[in-house]
TIMARLUM-66815 format. One line per 4 residues: number of its first residue (from 1); for each residue x, y, z of N, C-alpha, C. Coordinates in steps of 0.02 Angstrom, whole numbers, plus 50000, padded with zeros to 5 digits. Layout:
N
NUM) X,Y,Z,X,Y,Z,X,Y,Z | ...
***
This chain:
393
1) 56249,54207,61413,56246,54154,61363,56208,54093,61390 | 56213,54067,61449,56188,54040,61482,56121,54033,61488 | 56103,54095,61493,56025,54115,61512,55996,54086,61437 | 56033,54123,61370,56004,54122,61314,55988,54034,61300
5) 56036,54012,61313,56042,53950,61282,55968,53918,61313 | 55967,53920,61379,55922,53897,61425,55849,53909,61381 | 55840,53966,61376,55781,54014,61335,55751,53976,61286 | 55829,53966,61242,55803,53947,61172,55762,53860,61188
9) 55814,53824,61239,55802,53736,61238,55703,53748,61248 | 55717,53818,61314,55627,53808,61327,55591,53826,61265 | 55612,53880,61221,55561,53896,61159,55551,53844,61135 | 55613,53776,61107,55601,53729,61077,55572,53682,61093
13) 55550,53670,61161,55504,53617,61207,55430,53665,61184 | 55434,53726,61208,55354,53743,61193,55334,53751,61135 | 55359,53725,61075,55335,53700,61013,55307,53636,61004 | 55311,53600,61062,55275,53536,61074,55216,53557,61104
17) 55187,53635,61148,55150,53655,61158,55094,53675,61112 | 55115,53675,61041,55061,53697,60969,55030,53668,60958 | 54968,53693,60934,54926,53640,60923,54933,53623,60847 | 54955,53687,60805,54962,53665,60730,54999,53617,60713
21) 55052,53600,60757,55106,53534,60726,55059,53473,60732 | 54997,53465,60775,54984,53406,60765,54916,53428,60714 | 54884,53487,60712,54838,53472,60640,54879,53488,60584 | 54933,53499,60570,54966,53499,60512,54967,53427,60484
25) 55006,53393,60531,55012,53307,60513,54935,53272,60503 | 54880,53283,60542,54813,53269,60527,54788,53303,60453 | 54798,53375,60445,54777,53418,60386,54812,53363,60314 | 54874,53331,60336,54905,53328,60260,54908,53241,60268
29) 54858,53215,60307,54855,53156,60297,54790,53141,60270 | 54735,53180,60281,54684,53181,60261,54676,53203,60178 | 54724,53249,60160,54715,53292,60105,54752,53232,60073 | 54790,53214,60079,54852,53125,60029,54803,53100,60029
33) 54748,53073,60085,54716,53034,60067,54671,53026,59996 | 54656,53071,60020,54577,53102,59973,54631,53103,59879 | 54658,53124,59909,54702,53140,59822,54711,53069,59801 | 54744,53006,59827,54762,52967,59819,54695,52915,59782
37) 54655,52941,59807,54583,52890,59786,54554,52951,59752 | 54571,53003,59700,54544,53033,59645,54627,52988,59592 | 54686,52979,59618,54735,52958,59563,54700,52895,59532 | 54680,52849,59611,54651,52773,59582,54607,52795,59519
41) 54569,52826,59548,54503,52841,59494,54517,52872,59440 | 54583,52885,59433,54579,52934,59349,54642,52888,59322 | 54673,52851,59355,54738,52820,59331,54737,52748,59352 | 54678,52732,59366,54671,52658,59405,54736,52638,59450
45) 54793,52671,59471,54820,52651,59540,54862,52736,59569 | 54910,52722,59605,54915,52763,59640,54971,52805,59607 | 54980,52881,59629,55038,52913,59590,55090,52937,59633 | 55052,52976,59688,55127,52992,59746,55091,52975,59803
49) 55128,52950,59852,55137,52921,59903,55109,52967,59953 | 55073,52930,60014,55052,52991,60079,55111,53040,60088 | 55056,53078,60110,55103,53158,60135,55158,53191,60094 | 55154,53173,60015,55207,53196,59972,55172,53276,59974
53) 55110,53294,59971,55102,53382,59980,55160,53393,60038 | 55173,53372,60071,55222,53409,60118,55292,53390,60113 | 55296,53377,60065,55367,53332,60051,55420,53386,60012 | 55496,53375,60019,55531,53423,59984,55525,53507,59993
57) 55501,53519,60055,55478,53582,60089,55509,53604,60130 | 55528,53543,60181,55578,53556,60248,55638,53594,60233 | 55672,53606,60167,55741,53650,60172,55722,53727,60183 | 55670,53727,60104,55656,53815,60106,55612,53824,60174
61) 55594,53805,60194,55568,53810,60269,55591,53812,60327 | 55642,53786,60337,55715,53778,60398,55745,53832,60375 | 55760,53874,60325,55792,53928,60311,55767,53971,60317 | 55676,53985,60314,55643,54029,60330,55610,54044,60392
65) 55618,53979,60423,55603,53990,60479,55666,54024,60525 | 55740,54018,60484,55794,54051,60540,55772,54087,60521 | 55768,54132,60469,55791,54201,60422,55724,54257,60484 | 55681,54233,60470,55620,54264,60513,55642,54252,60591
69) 55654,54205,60599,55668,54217,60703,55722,54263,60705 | 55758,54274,60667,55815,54319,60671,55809,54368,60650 | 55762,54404,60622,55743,54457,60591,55678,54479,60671 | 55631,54425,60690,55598,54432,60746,55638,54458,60800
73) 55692,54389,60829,55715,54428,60890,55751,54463,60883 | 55807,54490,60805,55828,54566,60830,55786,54621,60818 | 55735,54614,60806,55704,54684,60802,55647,54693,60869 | 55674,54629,60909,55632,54607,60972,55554,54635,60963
77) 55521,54582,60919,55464,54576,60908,55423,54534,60976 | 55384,54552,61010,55364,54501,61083,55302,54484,61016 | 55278,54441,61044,55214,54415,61022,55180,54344,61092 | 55128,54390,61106,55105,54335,61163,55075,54280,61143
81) 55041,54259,61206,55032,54178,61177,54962,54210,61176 | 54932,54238,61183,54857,54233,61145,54862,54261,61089 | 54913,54292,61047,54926,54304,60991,54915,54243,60931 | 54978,54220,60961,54981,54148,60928,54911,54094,60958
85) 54890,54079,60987,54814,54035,60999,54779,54079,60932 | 54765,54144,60930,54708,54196,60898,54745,54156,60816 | 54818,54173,60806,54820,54161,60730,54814,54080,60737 | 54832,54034,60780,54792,53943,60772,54735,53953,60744
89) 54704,53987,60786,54627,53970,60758,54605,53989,60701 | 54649,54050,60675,54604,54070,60621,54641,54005,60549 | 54702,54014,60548,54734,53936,60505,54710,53900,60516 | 54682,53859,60589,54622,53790,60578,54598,53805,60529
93) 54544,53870,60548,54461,53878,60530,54476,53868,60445 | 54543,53897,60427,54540,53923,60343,54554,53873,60302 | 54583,53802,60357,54592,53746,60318,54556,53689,60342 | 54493,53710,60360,54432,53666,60376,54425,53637,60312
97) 54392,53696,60252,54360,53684,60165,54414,53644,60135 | 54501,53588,60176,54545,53562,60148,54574,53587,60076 | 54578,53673,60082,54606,53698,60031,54661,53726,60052 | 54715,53716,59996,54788,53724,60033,54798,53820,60014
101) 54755,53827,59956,54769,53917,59945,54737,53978,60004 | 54687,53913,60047,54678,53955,60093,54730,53969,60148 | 54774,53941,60156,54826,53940,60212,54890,53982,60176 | 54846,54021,60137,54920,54063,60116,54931,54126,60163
105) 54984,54152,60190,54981,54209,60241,54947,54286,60240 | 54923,54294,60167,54880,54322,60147,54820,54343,60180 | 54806,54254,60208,54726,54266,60221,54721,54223,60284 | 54781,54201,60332,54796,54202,60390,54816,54247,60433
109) 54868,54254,60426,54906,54336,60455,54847,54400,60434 | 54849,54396,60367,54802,54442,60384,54732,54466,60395 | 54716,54407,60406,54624,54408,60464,54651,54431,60509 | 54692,54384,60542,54706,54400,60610,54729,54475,60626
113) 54781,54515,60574,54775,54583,60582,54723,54608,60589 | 54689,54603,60546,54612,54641,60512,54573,54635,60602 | 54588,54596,60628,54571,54565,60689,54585,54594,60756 | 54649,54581,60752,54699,54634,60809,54689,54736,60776
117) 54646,54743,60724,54649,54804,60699,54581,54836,60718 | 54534,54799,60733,54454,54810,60759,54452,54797,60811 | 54503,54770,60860,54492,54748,60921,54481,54811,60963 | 54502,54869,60953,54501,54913,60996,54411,54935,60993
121) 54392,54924,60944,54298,54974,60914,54271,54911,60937 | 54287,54851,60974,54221,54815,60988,54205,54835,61065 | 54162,54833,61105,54137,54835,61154,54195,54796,61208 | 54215,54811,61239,54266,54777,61272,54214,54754,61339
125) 54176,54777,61360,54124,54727,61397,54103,54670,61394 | 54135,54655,61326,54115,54590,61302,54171,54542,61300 | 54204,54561,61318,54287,54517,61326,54330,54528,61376 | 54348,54486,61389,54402,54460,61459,54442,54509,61453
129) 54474,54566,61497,54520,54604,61485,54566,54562,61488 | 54588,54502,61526,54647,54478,61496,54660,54441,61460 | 54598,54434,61397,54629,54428,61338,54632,54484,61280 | 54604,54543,61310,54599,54600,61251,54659,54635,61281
133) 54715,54643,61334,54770,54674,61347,54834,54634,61330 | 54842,54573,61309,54883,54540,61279,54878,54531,61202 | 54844,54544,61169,54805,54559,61100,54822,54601,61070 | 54791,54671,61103,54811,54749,61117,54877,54757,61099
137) 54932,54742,61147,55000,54740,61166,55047,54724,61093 | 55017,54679,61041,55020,54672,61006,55044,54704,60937 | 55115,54721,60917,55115,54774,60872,55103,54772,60820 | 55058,54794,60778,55033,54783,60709,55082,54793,60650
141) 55121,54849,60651,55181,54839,60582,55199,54774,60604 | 55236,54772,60659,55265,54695,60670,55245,54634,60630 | 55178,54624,60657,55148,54589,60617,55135,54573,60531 | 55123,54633,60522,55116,54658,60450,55188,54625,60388
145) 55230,54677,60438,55302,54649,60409,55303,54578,60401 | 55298,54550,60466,55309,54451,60439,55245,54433,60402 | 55211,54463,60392,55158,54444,60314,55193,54472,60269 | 55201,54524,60245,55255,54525,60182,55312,54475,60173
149) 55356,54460,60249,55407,54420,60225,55381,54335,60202 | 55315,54308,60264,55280,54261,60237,55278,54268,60157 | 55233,54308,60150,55217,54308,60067,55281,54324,60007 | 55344,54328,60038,55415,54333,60004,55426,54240,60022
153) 55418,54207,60062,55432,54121,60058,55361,54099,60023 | 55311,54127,60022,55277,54084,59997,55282,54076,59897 | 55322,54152,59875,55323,54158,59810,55414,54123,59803 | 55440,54119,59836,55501,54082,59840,55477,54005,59832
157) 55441,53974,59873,55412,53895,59860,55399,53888,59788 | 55378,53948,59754,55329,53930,59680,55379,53939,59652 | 55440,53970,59644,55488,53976,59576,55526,53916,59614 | 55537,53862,59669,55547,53802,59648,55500,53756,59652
161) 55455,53751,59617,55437,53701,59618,55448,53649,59573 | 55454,53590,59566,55472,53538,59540,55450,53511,59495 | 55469,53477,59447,55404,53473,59391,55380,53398,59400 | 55437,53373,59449,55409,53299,59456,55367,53300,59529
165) 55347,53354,59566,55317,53360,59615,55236,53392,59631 | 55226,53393,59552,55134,53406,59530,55094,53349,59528 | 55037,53349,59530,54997,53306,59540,54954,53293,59473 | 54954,53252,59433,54920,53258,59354,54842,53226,59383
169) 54794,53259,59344,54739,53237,59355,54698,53228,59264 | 54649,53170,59262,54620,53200,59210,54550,53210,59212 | 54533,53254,59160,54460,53308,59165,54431,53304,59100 | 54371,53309,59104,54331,53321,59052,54304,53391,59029
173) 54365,53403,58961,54336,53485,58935,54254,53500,58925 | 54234,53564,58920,54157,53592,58910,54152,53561,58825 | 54182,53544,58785,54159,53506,58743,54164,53411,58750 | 54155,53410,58814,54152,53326,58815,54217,53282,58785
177) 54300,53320,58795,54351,53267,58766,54385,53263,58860 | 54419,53225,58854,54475,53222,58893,54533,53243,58897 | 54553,53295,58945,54607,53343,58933,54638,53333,59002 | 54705,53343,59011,54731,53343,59067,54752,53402,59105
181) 54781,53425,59170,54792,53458,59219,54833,53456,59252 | 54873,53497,59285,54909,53478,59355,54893,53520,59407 | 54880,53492,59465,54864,53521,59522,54935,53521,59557 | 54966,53611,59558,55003,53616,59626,54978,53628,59680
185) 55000,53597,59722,54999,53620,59790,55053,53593,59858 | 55043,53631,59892,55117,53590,59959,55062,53643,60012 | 55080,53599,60041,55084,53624,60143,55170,53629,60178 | 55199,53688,60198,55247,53694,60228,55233,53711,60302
189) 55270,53684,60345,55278,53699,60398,55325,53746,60446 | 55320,53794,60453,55382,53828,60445,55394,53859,60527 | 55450,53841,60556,55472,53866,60607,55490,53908,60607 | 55456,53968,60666,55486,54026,60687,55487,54035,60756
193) 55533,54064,60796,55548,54097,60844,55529,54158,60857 | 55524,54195,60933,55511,54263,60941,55514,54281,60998 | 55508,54322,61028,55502,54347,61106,55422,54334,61127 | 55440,54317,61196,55373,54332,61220,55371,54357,61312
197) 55321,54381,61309,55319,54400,61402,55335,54355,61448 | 55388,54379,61493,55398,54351,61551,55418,54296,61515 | 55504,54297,61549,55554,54250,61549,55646,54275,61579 | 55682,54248,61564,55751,54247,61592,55787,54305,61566
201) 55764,54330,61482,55831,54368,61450,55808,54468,61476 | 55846,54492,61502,55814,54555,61481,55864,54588,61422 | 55818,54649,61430,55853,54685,61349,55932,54696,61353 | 55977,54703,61303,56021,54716,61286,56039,54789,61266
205) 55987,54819,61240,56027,54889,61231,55937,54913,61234 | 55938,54989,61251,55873,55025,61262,55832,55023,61212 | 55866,55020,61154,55804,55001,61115,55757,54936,61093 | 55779,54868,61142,55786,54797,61139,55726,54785,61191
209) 55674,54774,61184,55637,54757,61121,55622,54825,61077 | 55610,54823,61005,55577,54872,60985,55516,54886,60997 | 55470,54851,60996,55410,54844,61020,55390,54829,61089 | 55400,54877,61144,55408,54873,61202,55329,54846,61228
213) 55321,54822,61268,55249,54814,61297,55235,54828,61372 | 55283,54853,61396,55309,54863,61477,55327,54807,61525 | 55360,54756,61497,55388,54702,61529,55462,54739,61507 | 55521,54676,61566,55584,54700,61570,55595,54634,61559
217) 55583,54574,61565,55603,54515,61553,55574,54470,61501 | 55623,54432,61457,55567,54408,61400,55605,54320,61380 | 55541,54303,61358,55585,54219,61350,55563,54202,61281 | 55610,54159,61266,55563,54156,61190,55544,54113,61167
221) 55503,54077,61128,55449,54051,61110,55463,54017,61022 | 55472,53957,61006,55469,53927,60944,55394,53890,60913 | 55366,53938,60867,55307,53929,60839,55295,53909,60776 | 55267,53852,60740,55242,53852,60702,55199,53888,60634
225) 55215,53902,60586,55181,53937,60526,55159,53904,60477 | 55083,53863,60470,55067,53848,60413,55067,53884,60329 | 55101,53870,60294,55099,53901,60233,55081,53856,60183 | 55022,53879,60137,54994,53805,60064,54977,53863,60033
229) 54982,53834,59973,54969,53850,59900,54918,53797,59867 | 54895,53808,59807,54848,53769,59792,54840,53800,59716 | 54839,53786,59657,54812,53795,59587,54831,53743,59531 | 54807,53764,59477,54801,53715,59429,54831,53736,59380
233) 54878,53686,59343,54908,53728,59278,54880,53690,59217 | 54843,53688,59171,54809,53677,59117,54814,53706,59058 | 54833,53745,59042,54867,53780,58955,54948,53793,58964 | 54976,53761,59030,55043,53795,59033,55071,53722,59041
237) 55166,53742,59053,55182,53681,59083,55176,53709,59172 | 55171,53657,59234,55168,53694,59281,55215,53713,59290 | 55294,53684,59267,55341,53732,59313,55348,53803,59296 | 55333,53806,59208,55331,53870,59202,55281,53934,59226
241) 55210,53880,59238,55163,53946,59271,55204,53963,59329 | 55231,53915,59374,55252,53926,59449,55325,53956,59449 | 55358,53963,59400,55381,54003,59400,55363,54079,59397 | 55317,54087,59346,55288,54186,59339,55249,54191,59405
245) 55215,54141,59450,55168,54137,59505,55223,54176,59544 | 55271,54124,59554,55320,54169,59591,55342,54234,59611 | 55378,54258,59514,55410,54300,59542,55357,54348,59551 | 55286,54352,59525,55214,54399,59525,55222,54382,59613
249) 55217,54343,59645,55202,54351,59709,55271,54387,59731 | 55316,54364,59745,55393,54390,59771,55378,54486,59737 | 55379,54506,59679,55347,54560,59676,55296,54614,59724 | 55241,54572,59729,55179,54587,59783,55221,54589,59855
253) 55250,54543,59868,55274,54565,59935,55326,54603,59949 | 55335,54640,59900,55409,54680,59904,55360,54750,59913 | 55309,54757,59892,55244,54823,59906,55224,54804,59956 | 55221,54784,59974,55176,54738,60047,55216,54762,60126
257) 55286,54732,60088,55330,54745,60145,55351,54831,60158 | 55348,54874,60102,55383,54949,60120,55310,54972,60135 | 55248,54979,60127,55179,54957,60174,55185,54960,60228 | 55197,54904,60246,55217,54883,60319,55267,54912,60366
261) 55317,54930,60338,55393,54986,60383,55333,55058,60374 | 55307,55084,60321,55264,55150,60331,55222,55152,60398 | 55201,55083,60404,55152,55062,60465,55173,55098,60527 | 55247,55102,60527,55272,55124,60608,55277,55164,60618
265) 55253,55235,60562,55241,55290,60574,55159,55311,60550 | 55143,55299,60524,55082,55274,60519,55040,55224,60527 | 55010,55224,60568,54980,55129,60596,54929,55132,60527 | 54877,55172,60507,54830,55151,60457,54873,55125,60407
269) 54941,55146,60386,54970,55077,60327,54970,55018,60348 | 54946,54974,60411,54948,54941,60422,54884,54880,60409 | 54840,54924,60392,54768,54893,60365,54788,54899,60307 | 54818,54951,60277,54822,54962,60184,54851,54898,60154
273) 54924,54886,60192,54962,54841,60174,54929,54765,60163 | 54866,54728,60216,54829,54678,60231,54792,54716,60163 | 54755,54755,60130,54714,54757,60086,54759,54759,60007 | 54814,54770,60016,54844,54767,59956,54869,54701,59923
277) 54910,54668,60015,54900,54595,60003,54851,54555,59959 | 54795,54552,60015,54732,54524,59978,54737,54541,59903 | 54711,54604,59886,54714,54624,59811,54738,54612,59762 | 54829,54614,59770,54878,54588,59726,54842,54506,59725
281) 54858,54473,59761,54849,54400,59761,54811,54374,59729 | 54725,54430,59741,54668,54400,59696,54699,54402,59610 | 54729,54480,59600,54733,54484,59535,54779,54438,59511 | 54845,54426,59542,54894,54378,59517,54840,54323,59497
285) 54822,54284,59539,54777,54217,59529,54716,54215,59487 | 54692,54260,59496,54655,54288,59437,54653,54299,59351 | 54706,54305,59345,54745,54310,59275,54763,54266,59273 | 54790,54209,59303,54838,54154,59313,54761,54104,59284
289) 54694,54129,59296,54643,54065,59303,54599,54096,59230 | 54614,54142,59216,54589,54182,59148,54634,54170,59109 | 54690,54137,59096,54739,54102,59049,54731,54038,59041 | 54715,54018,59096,54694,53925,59103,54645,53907,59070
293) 54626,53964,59059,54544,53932,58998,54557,53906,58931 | 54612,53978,58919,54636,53940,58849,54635,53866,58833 | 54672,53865,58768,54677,53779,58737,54723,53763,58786 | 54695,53688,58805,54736,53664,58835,54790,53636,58822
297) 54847,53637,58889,54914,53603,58849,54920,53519,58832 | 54882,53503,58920,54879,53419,58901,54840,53397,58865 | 54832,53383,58784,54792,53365,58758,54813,53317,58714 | 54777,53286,58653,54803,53263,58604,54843,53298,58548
301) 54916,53270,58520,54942,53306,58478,54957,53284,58406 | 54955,53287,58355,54963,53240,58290,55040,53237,58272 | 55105,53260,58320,55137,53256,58311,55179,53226,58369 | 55157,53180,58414,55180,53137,58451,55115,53120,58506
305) 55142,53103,58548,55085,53074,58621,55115,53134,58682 | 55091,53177,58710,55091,53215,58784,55105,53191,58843 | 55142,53180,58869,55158,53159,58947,55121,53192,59007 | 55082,53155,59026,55044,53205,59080,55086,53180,59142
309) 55106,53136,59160,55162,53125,59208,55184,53068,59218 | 55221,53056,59288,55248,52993,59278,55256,52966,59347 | 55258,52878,59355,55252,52886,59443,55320,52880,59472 | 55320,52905,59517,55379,52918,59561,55438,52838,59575
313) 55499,52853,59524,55537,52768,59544,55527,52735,59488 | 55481,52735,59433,55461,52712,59370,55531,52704,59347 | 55536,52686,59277,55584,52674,59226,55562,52752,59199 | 55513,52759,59195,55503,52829,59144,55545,52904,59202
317) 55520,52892,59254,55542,52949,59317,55627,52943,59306 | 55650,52899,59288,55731,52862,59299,55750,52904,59242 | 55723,52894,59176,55751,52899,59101,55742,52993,59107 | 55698,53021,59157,55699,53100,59161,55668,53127,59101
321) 55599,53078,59109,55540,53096,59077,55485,53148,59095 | 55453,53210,59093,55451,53270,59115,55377,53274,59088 | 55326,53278,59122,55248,53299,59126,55261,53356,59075 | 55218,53347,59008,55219,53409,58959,55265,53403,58915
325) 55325,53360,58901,55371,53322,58852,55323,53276,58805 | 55330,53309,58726,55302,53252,58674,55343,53213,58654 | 55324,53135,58661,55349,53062,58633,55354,53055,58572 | 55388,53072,58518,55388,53074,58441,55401,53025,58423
329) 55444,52986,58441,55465,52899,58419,55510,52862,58496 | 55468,52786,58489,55496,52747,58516,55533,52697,58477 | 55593,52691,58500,55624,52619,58481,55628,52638,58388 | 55626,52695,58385,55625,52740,58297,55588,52717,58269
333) 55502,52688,58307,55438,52700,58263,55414,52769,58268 | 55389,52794,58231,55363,52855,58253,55273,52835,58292 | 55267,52876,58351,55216,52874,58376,55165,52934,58395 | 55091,52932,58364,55044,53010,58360,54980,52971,58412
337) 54984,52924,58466,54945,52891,58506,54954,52862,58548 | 54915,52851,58595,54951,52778,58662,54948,52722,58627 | 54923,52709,58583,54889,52631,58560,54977,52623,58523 | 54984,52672,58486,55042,52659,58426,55105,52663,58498
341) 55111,52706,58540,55179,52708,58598,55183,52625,58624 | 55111,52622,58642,55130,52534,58657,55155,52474,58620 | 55144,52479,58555,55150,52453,58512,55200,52438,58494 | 55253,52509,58481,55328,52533,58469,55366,52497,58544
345) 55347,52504,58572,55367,52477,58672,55368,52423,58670 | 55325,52363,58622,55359,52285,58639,55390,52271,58575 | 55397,52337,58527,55471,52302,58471,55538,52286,58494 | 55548,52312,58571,55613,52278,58616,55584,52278,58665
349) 55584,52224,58692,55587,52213,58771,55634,52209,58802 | 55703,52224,58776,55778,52217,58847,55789,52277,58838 | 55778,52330,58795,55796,52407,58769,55753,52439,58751 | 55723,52491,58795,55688,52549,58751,55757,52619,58733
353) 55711,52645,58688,55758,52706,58664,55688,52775,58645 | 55683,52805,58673,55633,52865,58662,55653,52930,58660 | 55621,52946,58597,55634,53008,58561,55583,53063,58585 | 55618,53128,58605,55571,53176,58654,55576,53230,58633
357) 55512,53259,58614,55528,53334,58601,55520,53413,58665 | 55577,53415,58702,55576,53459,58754,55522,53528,58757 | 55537,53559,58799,55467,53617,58789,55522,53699,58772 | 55579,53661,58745,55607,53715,58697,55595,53705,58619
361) 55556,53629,58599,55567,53617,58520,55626,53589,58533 | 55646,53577,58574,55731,53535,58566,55714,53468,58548 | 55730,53410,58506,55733,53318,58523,55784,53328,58540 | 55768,53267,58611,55829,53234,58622,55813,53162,58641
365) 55870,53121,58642,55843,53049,58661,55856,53014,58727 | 55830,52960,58735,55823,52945,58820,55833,52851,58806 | 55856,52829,58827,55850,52757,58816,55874,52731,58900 | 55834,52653,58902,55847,52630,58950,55848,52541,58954
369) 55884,52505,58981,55866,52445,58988,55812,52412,59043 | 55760,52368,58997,55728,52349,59055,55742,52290,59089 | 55714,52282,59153,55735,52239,59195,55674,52191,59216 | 55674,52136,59232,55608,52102,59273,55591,52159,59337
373) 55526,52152,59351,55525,52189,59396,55481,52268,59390 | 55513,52311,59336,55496,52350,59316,55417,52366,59266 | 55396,52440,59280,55320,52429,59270,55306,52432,59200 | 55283,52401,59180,55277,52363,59126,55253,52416,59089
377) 55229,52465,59107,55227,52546,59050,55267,52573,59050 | 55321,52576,59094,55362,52610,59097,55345,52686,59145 | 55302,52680,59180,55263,52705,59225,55236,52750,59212 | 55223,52773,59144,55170,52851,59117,55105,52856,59117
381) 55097,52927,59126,55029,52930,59122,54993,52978,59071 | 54970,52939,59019,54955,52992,58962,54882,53011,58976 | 54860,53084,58936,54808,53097,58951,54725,53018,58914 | 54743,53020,58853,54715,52960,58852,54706,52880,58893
385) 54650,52865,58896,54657,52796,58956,54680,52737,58881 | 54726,52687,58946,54747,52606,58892,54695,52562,58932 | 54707,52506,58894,54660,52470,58904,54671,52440,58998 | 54747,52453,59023,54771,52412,59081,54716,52456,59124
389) 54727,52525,59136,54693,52577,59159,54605,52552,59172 | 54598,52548,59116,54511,52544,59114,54495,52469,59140 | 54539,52416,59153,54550,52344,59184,54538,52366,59241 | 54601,52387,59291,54617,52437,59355,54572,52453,59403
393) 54525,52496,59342,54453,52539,59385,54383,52489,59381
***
């Protein structure tokens, strides 16, 4: 017990050894940035705060990161450290273009398979044997498997996602109107554990590690897993696309993963599984972006005003006002515009009362008192610009 405990304190110090924990925090300070000065510009001020892409992530991520180290070290998965350097680099490289759908495990994990799967047909004259025998050593179902289970958290993130945790943008349709959008996306960081060569614990029973590499002693190692998503929901509401995103992905990795267990009796399922990945994913997203063409949802409606969102802390965020909810009457004017919502909005100034039609066809009503202090819209953002907006920019 002793030994273990010892093991684990060192795995958790050599996670200060990664290099991804510090371009993660660089990756998602740069990416807030950049977002934050397209909000100015479409909403004349700001909508969510730095580093909210990574925000509200840390639970399903602390749970996936046990669920996987514990699924790693009992099936005593080793994974060396040029393993992990090989998959750093390729997650830098894929989130150089600051796209978060490239960092899906899809197309991290599995380069790097595709990678560790050709390593044997390249010329080995051309590489350090001691980095092509720690590489090598490497077991590919292993691998494979935690890309299926990756791609089981990454379709878990999408059936919760939040509806107050999208990003509204507005765009100009191919017929020249103004229509609105939401961009999901998150960066998770996700801790995992695993065995690696040479250290304090040896095996526990003969079959411990499963993936033997001819070491007797093993220590283990707490690593980092970038995981992002990235799309747009435009004819839908987003929580509901990100919901079907979901369970379509959680689906895909449930093929992915019995793939991957085939792998250990057959290693070629182990490339199949990385090509089915890929495949499913294109088509999910694919269909997902061949629906988005349709009419859009954020648009103008003749039977109230569209909520494209709201800022975070507002009076409107408070009252549990919902991106894709139509405004039918304020204060019991009826309202089919921003010009007429504002209008209805200073027939009380100590009380609003707003009438909402949910995305069941349900009304229901919302009222709130205002206070000094509070933003004087009530903090929404409709797809049409007001005049404060066009002041702003």
């Amino acid at each position: 017990m002793e030994i273990w405990l010892e093991e684990i304190s060192r795995g958790l110090l050599r996670l200060g050894m990664q290099p991804l924990i510090y371009w993660s925090v660089l990756l998602l300070f740069i990416i807030s940035i950049r977002r934050m000065k397209e909000e100015r510009r479409c909403f004349g001020t700001r909508v969510y705060d730095v580093f909210t892409e990574g925000r509200s992530t840390w639970k399903i991520a602390l749970l996936s990161g046990v669920g996987l180290s514990i699924f790693a070290v009992g099936a005593g998965v080793v994974l060396t450290y040029e393993f992990l350097l090989l998959l750093a680099a390729v997650t830098i490289l894929f989130s150089l273009p600051l796209k978060l759908k490239l960092l899906s495990p899809v197309f991290t994990v599995g380069l790097t398979v595709i990678l560790l799967y050709f390593l044997p047909l390249y010329p080995m004259g051309n590489i350090s044997d001691d980095l092509v025998q720690p590489l090598s050593s490497v077991s590919l179902p292993a691998v494979v498997v935690l890309l299926s289970l990756l791609l089981m958290v990454e379709g878990l993130f999408l059936t919760k996602t939040s509806s107050r945790r999208t990003f509204p943008e507005r765009i100009t349709s191919p017929r020249g109107k103004k229509i609105g959008q939401h961009r999901v996306k998150k960066l998770a960081v996700i801790p995992m554990a695993s065995l690696f060569p040479a250290g304090l614990i040896e095996p526990l029973a003969p079959w411990w590690p499963l993936f033997d590499i001819g070491e007797h002693t093993y220590g283990v190692v707490v690593f980092p897993i970038l995981l992002g998503y990235e799309w747009i929901a435009r004819a839908q509401s987003p929580k509901l696309a990100s919901i079907n995103l979901g369970r379509q992905t959680i689906g895909l990795s449930v093929l992915v993963f019995f793939t991957a267990v085939g792998s250990i009796f057959v290693p070629l399922l182990a490339l199949a599984a990385v090509v089915i990945a890929l495949l499913g994913r294109i088509l999910i997203y694919s269909f997902h972006n061949s629906r988005e063409k349709s009419k859009p949802y954020f648009t103008e409606d003749h039977h109230g005003v569209r909520i494209l969102g709201t800022i975070p802390g507002s009076p409107a965020d408070q009252m549990d006002l919902l991106p894709g909810e139509l405004i039918i009457k304020v204060n019991g004017i009826p309202v089919k515009s921003v010009h007429e919502f504002y209008e209805a909005l200073q027939s009380n100034r100590a009380l609003t009362k707003i009438e909402i039609r949910d995305f069941r066809g349900e009304n229901r009503f919302e009222q709130r008192a205002l206070y000094e202090g509070d933003h004087h819209q009530l903090g929404l953002l409709f797809v049409q610009e007001n005049s404060y907006e066009s002041m702003a920019q």
